[in-house]
ROMIVO-901564 format. One record per residue (C-alpha): residue in one letter; x, y, z. Coordinates in steps of 0.02 Angstrom, whole numbers, padded with zeros to 5 digits, always signed. Layout:
<fivos>
AXYZ
...
</fivos>
This chain:
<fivos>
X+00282+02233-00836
X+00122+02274-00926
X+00060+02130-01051
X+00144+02005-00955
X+00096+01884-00798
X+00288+01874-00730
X+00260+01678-00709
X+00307+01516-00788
X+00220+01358-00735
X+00341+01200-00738
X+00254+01043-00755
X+00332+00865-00698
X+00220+00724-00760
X+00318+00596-00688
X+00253+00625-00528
X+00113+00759-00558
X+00176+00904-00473
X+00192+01075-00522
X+00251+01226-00463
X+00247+01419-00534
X+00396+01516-00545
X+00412+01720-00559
X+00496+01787-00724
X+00571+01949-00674
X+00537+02109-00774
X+00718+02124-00826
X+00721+01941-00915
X+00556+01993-01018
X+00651+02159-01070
X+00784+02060-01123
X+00688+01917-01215
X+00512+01980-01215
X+00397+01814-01212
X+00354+01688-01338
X+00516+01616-01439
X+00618+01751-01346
X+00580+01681-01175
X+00547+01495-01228
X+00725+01491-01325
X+00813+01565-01151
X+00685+01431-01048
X+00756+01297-01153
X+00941+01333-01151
X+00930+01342-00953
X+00819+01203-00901
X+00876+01077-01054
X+01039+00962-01012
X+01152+00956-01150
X+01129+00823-01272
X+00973+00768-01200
X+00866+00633-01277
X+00725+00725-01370
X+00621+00589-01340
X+00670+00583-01139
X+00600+00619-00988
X+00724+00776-00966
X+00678+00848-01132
X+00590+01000-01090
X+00442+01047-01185
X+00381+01234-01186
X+00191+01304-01237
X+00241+01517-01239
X+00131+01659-01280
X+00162+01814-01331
X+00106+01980-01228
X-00019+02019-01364
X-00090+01835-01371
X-00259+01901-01282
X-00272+02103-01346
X-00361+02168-01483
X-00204+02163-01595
X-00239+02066-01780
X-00153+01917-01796
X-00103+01888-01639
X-00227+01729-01578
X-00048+01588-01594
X+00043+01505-01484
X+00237+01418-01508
X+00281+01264-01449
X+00481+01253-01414
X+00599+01084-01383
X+00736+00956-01445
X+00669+00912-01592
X+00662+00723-01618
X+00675+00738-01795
X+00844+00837-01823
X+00929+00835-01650
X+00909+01017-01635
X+00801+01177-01590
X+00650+01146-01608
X+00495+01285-01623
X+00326+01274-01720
X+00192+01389-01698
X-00017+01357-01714
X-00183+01461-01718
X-00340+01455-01716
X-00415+01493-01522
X-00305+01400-01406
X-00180+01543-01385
X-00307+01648-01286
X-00353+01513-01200
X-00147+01471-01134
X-00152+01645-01112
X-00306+01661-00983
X-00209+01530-00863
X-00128+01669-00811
X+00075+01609-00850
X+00166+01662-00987
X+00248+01497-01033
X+00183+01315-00983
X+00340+01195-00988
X+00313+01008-00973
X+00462+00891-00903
X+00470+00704-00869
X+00360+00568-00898
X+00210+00497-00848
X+00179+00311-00808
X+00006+00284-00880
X-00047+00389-01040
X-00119+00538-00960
X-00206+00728-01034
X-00177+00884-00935
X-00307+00998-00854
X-00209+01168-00843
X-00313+01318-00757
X-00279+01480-00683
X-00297+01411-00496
X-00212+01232-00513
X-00154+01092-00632
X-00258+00940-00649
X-00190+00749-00696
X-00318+00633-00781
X-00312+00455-00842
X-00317+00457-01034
X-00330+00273-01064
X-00506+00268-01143
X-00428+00399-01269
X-00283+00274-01331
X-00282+00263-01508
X-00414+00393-01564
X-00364+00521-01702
X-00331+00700-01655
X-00506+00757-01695
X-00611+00622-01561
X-00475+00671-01440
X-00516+00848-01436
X-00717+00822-01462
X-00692+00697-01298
X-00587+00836-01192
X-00701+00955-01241
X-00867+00878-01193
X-00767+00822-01019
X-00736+01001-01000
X-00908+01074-01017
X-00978+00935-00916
X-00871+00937-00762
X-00807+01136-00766
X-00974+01232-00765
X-00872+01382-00705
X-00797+01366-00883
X-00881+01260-01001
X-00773+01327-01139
X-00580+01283-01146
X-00441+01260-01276
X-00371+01098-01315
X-00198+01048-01388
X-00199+00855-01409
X-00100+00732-01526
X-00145+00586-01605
X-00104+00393-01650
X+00065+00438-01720
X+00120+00536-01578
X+00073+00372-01472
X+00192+00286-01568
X+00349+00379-01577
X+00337+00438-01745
X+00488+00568-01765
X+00390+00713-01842
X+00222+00706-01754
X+00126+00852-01732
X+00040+00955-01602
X-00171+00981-01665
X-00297+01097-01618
X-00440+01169-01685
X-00470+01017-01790
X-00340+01070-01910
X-00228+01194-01836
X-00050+01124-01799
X+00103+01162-01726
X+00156+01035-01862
X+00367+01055-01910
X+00513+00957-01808
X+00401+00822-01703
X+00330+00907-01564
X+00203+00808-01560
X+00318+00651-01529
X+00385+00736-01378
X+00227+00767-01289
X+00198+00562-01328
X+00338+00516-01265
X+00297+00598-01094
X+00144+00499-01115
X+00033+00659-01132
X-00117+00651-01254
X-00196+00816-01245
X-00186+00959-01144
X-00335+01082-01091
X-00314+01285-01046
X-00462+01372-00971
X-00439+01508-00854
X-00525+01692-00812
X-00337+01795-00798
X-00311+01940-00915
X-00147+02014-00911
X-00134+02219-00899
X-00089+02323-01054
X-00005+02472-01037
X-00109+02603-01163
X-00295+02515-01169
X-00329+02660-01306
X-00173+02642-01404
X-00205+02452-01441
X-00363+02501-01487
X-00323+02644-01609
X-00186+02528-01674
X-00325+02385-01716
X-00460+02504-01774
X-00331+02593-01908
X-00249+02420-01977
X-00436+02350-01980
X-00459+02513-02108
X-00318+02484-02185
X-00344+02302-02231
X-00505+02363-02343
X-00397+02418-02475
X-00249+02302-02458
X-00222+02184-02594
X-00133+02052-02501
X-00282+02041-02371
X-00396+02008-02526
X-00278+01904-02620
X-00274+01790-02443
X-00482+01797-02413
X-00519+01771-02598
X-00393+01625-02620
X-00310+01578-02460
X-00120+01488-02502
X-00187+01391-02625
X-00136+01536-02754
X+00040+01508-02748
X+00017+01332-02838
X+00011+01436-02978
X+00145+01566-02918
X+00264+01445-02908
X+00251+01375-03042
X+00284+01510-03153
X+00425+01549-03061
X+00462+01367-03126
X+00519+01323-02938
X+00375+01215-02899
X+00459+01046-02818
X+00389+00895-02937
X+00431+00718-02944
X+00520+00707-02794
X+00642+00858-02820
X+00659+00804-02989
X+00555+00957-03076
X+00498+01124-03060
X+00345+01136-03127
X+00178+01001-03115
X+00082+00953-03282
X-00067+00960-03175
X-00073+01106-03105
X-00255+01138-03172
X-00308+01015-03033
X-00218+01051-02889
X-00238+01249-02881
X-00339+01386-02821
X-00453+01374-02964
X-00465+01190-02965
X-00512+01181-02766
X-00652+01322-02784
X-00716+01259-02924
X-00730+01074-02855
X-00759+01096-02665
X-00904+01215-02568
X-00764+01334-02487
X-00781+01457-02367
X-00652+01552-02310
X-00592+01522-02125
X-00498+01619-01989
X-00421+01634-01852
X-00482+01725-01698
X-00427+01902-01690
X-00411+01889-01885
X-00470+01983-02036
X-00335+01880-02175
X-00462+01704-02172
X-00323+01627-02278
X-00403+01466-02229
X-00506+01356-02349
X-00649+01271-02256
X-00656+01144-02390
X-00806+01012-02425
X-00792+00905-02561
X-00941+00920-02697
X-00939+00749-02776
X-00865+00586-02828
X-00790+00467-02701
X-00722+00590-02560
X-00897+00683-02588
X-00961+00757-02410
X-00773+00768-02338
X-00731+00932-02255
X-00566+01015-02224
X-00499+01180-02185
X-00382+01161-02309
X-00255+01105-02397
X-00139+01242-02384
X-00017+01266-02519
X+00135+01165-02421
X+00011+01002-02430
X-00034+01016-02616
X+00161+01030-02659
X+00201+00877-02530
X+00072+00753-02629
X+00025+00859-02770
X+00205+00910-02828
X+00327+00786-02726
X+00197+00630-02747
X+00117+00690-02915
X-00064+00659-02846
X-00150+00737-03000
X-00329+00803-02908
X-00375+00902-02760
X-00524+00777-02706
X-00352+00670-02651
X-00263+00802-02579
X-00406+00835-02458
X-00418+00666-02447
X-00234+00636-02380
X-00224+00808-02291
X-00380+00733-02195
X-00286+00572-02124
X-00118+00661-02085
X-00220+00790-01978
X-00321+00627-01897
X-00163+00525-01871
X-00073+00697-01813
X+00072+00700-01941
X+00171+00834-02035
X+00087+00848-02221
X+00252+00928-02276
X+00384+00788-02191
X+00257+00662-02252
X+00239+00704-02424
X+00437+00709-02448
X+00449+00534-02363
X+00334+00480-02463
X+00425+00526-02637
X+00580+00477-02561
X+00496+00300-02538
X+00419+00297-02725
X+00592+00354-02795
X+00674+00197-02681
X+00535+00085-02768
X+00567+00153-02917
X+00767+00093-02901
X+00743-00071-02847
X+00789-00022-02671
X+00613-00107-02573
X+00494-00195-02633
X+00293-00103-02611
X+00166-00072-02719
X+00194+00098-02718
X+00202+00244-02847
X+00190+00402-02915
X+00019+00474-02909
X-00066+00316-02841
X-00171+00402-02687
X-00214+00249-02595
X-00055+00177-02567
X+00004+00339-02519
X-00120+00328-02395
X-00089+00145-02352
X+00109+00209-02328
X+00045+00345-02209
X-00057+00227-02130
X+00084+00101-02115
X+00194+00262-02022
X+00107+00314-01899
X+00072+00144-01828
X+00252+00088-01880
X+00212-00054-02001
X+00318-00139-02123
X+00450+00006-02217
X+00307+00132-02122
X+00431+00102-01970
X+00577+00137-02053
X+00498+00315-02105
X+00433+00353-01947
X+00615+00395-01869
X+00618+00527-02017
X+00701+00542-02177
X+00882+00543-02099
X+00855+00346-02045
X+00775+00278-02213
X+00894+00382-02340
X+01045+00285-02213
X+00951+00123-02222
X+00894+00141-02394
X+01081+00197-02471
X+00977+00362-02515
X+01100+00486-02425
X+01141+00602-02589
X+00967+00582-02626
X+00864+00624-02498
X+00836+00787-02474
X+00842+00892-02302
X+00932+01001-02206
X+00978+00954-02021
X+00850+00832-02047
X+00695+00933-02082
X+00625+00923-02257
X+00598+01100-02384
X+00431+01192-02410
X+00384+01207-02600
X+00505+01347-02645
X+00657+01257-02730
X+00809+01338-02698
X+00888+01319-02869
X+00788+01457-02930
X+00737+01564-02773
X+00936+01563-02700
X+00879+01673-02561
X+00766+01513-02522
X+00915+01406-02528
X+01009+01517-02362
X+00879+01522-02274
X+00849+01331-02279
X+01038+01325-02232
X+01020+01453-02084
X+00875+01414-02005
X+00893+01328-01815
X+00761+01218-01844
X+00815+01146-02008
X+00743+01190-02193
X+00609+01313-02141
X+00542+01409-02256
X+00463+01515-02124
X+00588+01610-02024
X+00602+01746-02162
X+00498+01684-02284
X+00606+01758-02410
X+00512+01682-02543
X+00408+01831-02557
X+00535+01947-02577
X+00606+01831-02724
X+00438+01814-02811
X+00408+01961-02798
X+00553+02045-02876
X+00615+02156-02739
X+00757+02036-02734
X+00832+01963-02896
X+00836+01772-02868
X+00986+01752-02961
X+01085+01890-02877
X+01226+01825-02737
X+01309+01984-02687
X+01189+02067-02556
X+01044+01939-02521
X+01122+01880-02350
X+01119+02062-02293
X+00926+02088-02343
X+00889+01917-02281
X+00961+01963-02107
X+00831+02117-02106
X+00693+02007-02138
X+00729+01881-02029
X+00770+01992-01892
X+00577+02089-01909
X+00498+01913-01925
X+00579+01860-01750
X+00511+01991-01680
X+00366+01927-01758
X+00384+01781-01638
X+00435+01860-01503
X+00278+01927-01487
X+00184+01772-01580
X+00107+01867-01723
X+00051+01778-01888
X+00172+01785-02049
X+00043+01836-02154
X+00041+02017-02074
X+00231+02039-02125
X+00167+02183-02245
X+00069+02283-02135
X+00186+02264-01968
X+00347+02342-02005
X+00459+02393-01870
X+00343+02566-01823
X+00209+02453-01799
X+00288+02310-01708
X+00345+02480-01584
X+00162+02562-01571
X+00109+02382-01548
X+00254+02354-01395
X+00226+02511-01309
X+00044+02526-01305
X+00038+02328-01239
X+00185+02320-01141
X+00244+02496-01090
X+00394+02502-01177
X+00461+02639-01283
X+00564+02517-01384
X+00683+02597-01556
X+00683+02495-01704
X+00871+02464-01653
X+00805+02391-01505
X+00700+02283-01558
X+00834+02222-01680
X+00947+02184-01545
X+00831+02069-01438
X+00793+01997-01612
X+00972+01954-01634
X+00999+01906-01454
X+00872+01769-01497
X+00936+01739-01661
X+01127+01702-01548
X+01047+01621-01436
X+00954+01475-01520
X+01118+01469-01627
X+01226+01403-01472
X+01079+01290-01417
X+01125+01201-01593
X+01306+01222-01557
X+01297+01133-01379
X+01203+00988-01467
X+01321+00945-01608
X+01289+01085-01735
X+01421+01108-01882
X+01464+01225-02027
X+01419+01087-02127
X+01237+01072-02055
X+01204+01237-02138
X+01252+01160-02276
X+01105+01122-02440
X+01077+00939-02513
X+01221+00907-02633
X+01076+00872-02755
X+01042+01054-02767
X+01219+01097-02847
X+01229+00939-02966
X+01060+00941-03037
X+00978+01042-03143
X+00796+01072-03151
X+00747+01029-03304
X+00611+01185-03334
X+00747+01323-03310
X+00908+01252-03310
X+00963+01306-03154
X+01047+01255-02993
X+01107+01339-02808
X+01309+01293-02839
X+01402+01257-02680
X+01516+01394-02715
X+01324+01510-02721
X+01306+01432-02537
X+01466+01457-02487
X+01473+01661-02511
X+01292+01672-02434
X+01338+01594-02288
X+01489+01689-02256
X+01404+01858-02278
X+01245+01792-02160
X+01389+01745-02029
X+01480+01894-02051
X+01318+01998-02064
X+01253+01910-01903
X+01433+01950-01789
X+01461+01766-01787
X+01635+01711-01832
X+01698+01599-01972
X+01625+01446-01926
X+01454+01521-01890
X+01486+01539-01675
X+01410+01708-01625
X+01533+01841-01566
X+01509+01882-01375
X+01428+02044-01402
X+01510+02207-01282
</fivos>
């Protein structure tokens, strides 16, 4: 098939072999690549109720079939396993440049299994697969690592001299639960511990280089199809609102909408927001906006710090989910410090969003007598001293390194903590944006905000917030589009611009096909199913779907509202029922 490379490379690093494998043309029609093909990968090569921090985890790098064309957006990669940190599915998703790179290796999915005796990084090209000692990088943060594989690279590989490089850093080394994936500095497949998977197979960083280019289908059509969404996104006001501000902007979003989490949960709205917004971040750092490749949006903030004691640090970033995590969650009350922690999570190679909530959770258990630290609200450098104390599993640091499930057990937290599945919100609080609060129930890998991102609708009034009776069945349609979205591997950000007639110009003039939006519904859904009984073969409940009990007992203070379980309990039925899966949320056998 056209877009594709009809191969899979399976790597063992237990006794550094490899071998590729053909992916026939009727399994990509089925699943098309990226999560498609990674979620089937996973479900057939995966043992059930595997240790996600075993040698017979399998861990997947997919692409997508536009990954290397001239279609916007399209320059990410997913990363697909057990997650560590909730027992389930686990998927994350980065950009920046590596996903070209994975794609010129020629394979359309790279999937790692076993584990290696020595700590090792990976050499992956289009002609073999190379094994190298990584000893002399033990210990280094995420951004040495991938200056050191780099410079290795264009040293040794004249034929290449360029490559892209996925590494992880001191936390992954040491087991932390929701360590991330880096690249780029400060791109991350960051959400459900990745990262902790690849260090457990004793893997610290993985180069692509290659010279393959897959085939499209219509050479002219992707190009037409670029040039006229490169016009359009002169006039569009979302494509400005993202290069002017980046996702800093929805500090202030938010909180109007009174939804902003503050004070650990406790709040919806900061008293410093001046400080930790859009404004306050242009106004106090040199910014320049920051993209991806194959990417007109350059929603990212390439932050340096003018003055005071940070003065000189540089950052692409924060993004909005950091300032909520230590702005909101931890009350840190200026930027400068939010750059400041963002900095060390991204050198340590943690989760800004898991770490800012286990960080509140461990201020609140100060706060209640239930450990002793010299810790609190807004205090930046023990926040950073906690961090610190995480990722190299120190003191109560250990206890929150095997994620917020452990410490709210160990801690008598449970009705406090809040999660779903084990995987902490994003800053949308579900008390006032309900839509939020189903698709933090639904999603397979756990409170993700991302998998419909039905915030925006919400927000933006297309869908009343309040309103029970019909959100399931418009959250289905969104979250059916946006797995397409990953199908393919296509930023969020384009969700405006790439609406089903799209996503089909885009298939057909890459890949050939002459898909129907009904079509591409039904491999959405067949994913959607499919990821569903991965969850269901390792444990997965009605009552995993379920919100924090917090969420139906207290009220935020700004608004008065809450997400009742009775709320939960009719948006869940009409997702099941809208999805074809029975009662207790087990998909249907379709035909």
């Amino acid at each position: 098939m056209y877009g594709f490379y009809n191969k899979l490379l399976k790597i063992d690093v237990t006794d550094n072999s490899f071998e590729s494998i053909e992916i026939t043309d009727e399994l990509l029609r089925e699943h098309m690549g990226g999560k498609g093909l990674a979620s089937h990968l996973l479900m057939q090569f995966n043992p059930p109720g595997v240790d996600p921090l075993g040698p017979d985890n399998h861990l997947i790098f997919s692409v997508g079939p536009v990954a290397a064309t001239r279609v916007w957006g399209s320059c990410r990669y997913g990363v697909f396993t057990k997650s560590p940190q909730t027992g389930f599915y686990a998927e994350s998703y980065s950009g920046g440049t590596v996903a070209e790179y994975i794609d010129a290796t020629g394979y359309d999915a790279i999937v790692f299994h076993g584990r290696s005796e020595e700590l090792v990084w990976v050499e992956v090209s289009d002609d073999t697969v190379r094994f190298h000692s990584a000893e002399q990088l033990r210990g280094l943060d995420t951004y040495a690592t991938e200056d050191r594989i780099k410079q290795w690279i264009s040293a040794n590989r004249p034929e290449t001299s360029k490559c892209g490089v996925s590494v992880v850093g001191p936390a992954a080394e040491n087991g932390v639960t929701f360590a991330l994936i880096e690249n780029d500095y400060w791109r991350s497949a960051g959400r459900t511990g990745a990262g902790a998977v690849l260090g457990a197979k004793n893997i610290k960083a993985i180069a692509f280089h290659g010279r393959q280019k897959a085939e499209v289908a219509d050479p002219e059509l992707v190009a037409a199809f670029a040039r006229e969404l490169s016009e359009r996104s002169k006039t569009d006001n979302g494509v400005k609102a993202y290069k002017k501000l980046g996702t800093p902007m929805m500090v202030d979003v938010l909180n109007e909408a009174r939804a902003f989490p503050t004070r650990y949960w406790s709040k919806g709205q900061s008293e410093h927001r001046e400080n930790i917004n859009a404004t306050a971040l242009h106004e106090r750092c040199e910014v320049r906006p920051n993209a991806c490749r194959k990417c007109f949006m350059a929603c990212g903030r390439l932050s340096t710090v003018k003055s005071g004691k940070h003065q000189g640090l540089t950052v692409e970033g924060p993004e909005y989910e950091t300032i909520y995590a230590f702005g909101g969650l931890c009350e840190v009350d200026n930027i400068e410090d939010i750059l400041y922690l963002n900095d060390l999570c991204d050198r340590l190679g943690m989760d800004t969003i898991t770490a800012g909530n286990l960080v509140g959770l461990a201020i609140e258990a100060v706060l209640q007598g239930r450990i002793e630290l010299d810790l609190s609200y807004g205090d930046t450098e023990a926040i950073a001293r906690l961090l610190q104390d995480i990722a190299y599993r120190q003191g109560y640091g250990d206890v929150l390194a095997d994620g917020i499930k452990v410490a709210a057990e160990q801690w008598d937290m449970v009705d406090q903590a809040i999660h779903v599945k084990g995987l902490e919100p994003a800053g949308y609080d579900p008390r006032v944006l309900k839509g939020m609060g189903l698709a933090y129930g639904t999603s397979a890998r756990g409170a993700c905000h991302l998998r419909a991102t039905f915030y925006k609708p919400e927000i933006t009034g297309m869908s009343d917030p309040e309103k029970i009776q019909g959100k399931s069945e418009m959250f289905v349609e969104w979250e059916d589009r946006l797995t397409f979205f990953d199908t393919l591997i296509l930023c969020r950000f384009y969700r405006d611009m790439y609406q089903w007639q799209e996503l089909a110009t885009m298939v057909k003039g890459v890949t050939g096909l002459d898909l129907s939006e009904q079509a591409m519904v039904a491999i959405s859904r067949r994913i959607t199913d499919n990821t569903r009984l991965f969850n269901i073969r390792e444990g997965l409940t009605v009552e995993d779907d379920r919100l924090p009990k917090r969420f139906a007992r207290e009220v935020l203070p700004e608004s008065g509202r809450v997400i009742s379980e009775e709320n939960m309990t009719i948006l869940l039925r009409n997702y099941y029922k809208t999805r074809g899966w029975d009662e207790e949320g087990i998909p249907v056998p379709k035909g």
